[in-house]
N, C-alpha and C positions, 0 to 999 in steps of 0.2 A: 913142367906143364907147358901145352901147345901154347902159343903165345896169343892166337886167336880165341882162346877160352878166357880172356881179358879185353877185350874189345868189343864194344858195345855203340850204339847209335845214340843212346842217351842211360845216363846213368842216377837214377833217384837215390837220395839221403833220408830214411824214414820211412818205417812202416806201419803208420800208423793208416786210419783211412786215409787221409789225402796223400800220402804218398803211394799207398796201396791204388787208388781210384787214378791217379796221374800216370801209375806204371799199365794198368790196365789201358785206358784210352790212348795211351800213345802207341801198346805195344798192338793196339786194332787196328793201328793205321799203319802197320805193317813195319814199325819199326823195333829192332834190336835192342832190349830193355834189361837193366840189371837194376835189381834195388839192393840198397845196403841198410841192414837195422840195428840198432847200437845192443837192443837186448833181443825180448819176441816179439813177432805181427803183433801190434794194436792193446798192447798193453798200460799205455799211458793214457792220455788223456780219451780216445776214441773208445776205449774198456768202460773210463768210469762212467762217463756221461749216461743221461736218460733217453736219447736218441730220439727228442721230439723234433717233428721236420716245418720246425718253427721258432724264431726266436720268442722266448717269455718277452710280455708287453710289446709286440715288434715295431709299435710306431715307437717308439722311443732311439730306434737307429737309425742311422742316415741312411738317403735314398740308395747308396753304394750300397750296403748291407741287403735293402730290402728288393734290389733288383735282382741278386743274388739267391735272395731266399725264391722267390716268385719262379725264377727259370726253374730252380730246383723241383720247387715244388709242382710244378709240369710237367717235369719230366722222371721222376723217381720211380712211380710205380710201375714204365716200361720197364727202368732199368734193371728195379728187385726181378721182376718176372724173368727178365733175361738172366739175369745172376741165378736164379734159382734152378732157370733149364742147364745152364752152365756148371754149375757146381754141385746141383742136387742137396743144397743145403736152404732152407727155407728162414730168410730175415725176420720172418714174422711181423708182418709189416701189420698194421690196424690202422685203420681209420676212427679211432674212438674222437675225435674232435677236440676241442679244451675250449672251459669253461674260464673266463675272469670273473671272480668275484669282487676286487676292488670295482669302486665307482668313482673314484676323485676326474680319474682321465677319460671317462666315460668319451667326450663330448671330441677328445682329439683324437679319440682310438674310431671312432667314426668318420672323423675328418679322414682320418689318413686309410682308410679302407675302402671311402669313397676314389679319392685319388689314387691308388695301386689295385680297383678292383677287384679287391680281395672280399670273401664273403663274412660278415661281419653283422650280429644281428644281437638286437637287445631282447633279453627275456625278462618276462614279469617272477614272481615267484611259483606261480603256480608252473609253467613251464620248467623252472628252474630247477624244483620239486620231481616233475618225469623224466628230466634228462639224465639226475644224480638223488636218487633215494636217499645217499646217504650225507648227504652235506650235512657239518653243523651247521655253518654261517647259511643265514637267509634274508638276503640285502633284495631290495625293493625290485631291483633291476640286476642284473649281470649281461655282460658279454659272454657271446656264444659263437664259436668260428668252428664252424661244423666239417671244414674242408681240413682240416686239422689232421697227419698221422702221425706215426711215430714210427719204431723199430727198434727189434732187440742190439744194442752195440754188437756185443760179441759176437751173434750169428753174422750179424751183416759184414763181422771182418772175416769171418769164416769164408762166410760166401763170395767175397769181393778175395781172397788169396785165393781161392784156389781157381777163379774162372781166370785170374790173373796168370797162376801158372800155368794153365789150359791156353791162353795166349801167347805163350812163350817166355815170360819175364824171368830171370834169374832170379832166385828171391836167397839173399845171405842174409838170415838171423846170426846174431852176435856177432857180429861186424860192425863196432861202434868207428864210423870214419874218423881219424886225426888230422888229416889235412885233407883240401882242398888243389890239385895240381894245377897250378897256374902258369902260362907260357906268353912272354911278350903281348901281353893283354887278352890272352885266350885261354879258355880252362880244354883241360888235355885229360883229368881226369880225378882220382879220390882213393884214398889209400887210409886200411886199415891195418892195425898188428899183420891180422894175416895174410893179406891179401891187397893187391895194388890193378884198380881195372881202371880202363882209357877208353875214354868218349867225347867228342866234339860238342858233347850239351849234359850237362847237371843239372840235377834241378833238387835245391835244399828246402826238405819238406820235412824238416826234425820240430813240429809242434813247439815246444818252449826253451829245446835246447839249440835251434837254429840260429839265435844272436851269436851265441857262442863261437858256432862253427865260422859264420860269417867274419866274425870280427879277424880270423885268422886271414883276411885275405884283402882289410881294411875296411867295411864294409857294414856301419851301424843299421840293425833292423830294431825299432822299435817296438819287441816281442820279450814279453814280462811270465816268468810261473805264477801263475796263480792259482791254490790249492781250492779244490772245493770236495765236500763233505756230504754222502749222501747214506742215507740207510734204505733196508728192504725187509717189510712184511710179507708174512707167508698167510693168503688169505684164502677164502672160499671164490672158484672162479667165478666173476661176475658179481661180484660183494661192489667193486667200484667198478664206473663203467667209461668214467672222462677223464682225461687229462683235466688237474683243476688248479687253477694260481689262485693264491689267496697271500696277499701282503708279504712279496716277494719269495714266498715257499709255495712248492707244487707235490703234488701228489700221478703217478702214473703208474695206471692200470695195467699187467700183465696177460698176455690168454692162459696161462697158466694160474693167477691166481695170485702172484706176489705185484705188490706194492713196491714201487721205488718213491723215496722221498727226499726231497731235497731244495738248497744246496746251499754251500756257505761259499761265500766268495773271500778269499783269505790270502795276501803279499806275506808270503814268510817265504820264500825264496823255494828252493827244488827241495823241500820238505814235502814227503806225502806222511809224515803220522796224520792218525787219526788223534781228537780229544776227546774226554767223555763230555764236555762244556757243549762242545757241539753238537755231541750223541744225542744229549739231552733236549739241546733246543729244534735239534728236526722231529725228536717225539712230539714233543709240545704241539711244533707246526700243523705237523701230519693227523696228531688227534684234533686238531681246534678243527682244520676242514674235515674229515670224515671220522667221528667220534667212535664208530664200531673198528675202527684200527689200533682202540685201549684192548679190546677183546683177542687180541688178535697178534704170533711171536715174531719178535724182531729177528731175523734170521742172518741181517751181514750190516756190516757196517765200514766204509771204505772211503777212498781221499782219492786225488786224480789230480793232476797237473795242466791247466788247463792253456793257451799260450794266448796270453791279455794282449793286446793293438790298443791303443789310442782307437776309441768311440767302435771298437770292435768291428772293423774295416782289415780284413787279410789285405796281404802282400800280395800278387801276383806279375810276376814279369821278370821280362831280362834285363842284369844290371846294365847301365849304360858305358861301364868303361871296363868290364869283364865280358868278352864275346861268350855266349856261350852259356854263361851260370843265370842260373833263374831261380825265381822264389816264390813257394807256395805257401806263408806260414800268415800267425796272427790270425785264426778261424773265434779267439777267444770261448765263450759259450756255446759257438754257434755252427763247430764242424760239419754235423750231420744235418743241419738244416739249409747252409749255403757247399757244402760240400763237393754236391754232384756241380751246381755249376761253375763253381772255381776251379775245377781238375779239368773241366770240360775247358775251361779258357785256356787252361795251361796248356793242353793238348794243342788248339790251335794255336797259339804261341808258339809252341815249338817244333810243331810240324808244319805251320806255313798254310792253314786253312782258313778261311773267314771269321771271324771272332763273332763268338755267340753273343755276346755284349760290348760297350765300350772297352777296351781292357784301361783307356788311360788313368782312372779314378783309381785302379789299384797298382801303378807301375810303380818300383820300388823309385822314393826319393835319389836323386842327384847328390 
């Protein structure tokens, strides 16, 4: 093999979205991109997820989290449209908004929408009542955040690989990396069973299996698996029509007609079983908010590996005494909702361009 069909300008660990989105923006700025992915594209945690482009309760994360979310949320529906003339695959993006039905936080989820200028608006029940025919619960008041979308997972990894290969990125499925090449304080490069390629910049974006790879090279990231548990009805399109939380479980609307529901948040290490324990209490959830989803077949029921942070704050940046290796991980819940701006950071990170935001809040610890 030519020896230059291993040499790359930078080289990604993970194909999940954020590794997927980090090889795309770097490989638009004209640079040399190989990604490496231990199984297929986007079958870990970026598969299972429900692809709201919004943390659940999002005042409840730190202002690092919600600066993240905000740029995202800015700038996503350029990017789907670009992805979509790109790849000719359609994310299926919606604006259907989401609904809070808790009221405890009412008073802080105001506070802090006022302060992030986020659109944030209490409804009575009669409103409550037009925006979601189908709710059981009907509390006095709810929050209503109408700038709210989402996206189908799967599509959008469809459409983010292949506008990726359209940019040039090398993409190796089943190329699970075992080491990290490191040289007198500088990474050189990353090496699988089959294959061994060289690059003056890495960037480890393996979601929950990232500590792992790290620790081969000295190098603690504080990124945990944590399982979560969701199911899907198969319903009449337009039966539900909001994203809706109700006491820590959500319900989300398909254009097609299915229901996602979810999710259990569960430390049992790199276990994806599913239980029926839990089968059971997303039924409950999903019927107690929209009671016509008793009527209505459960069609899949699946688990996903999620990669837990400390207060749900990603990693972002280059280590300080490895030139060269950088870190995109620790997205927790919240891949597809801080996604686009944290692959955008890492972009200027590693190509040398003006940082979209602070990056120091997320530089990997010393």
């Amino acid at each position: 093999m030519n020896s230059s069909n291993n040499k790359f300008d930078c080289i990604i660990v993970g194909g999940g979205l954020i590794g997927l989105l980090s090889a795309y923006f770097i490989a638009k700025q004209g640079r040399r991109v190989a990604l490496m992915e231990q199984s297929l594209l986007g079958r870990e945690s970026s598969w299972a997820g429900g692809g709201i482009l919004s943390p659940l309760y999002p005042w409840r994360y730190p202002d690092a989290v919600t600066e993240l979310v905000n740029w995202s949320r800015q700038h996503w529906h350029e990017l789907i449209e670009q992805l979509q003339r790109e790849s000719d695959i359609d994310p299926q993006s919606i604006n259907s908004g989401m609904l809070i039905l808790d009221q405890e936080e009412q008073a802080q989820a105001i506070d802090w929408a006022r302060c992030f200028n986020v659109t944030l608006q209490t409804v009575g029940a009669d409103q409550l009542n037009v925006l979601e025919p189908s709710l059981g619960p009907s509390p006095e008041q709810a929050l209503w955040m109408p700038d709210v979308g989402q996206v189908r997972n799967p599509r959008l990894i469809s459409s983010v690989h292949q506008a990726a290969r359209q940019a040039g990125v090398t993409i190796l499925e089943n190329h699970p990396v075992d080491q990290l090449l490191i040289e007198q304080g500088q990474v050189i490069g990353a090496t699988s069973r089959q294959r061994s390629l060289y690059a003056p910049k890495v960037i480890v974006a393996a979601g929950a299996w990232s500590t792992g790879l790290l620790e081969g090279v000295g190098y603690h990231l504080a990124v945990t698996p944590v399982r979560g548990q969701m199911i899907q009805f198969q319903t009449t399109p337009g039966l539900i029509k909001r994203i809706t939380l109700y006491r820590g479980r959500y319900i989300i609307p398909r254009r097609d007609g299915r229901v996602l529901a979810g999710s259990t948040t569960e430390h049992v290490g790199f276990d994806k079983s599913t239980t029926p324990q839990s089968k059971d209490e997303l039924i409950k959830a999903a019927i107690e908010i929209a009671p016509e989803l008793a009527k209505c077949d459960l069609v899949h029921h699946w688990a996903g590996l999620r990669p837990g942070s400390p207060e749900g704050v990603p990693t972002i940046g280059e280590l300080s005494n490895i030139s060269g290796l950088y870190i995109n991980s620790g997205h927790f819940r919240n891949g597809v909702a801080i996604g686009l701006a944290s692959c955008r950071l890492l972009c200027d990170l590693v190509t040398g361009q003006p940082a979209i935001i602070d990056p120091g809040q997320y530089a990997p610890s010393q």
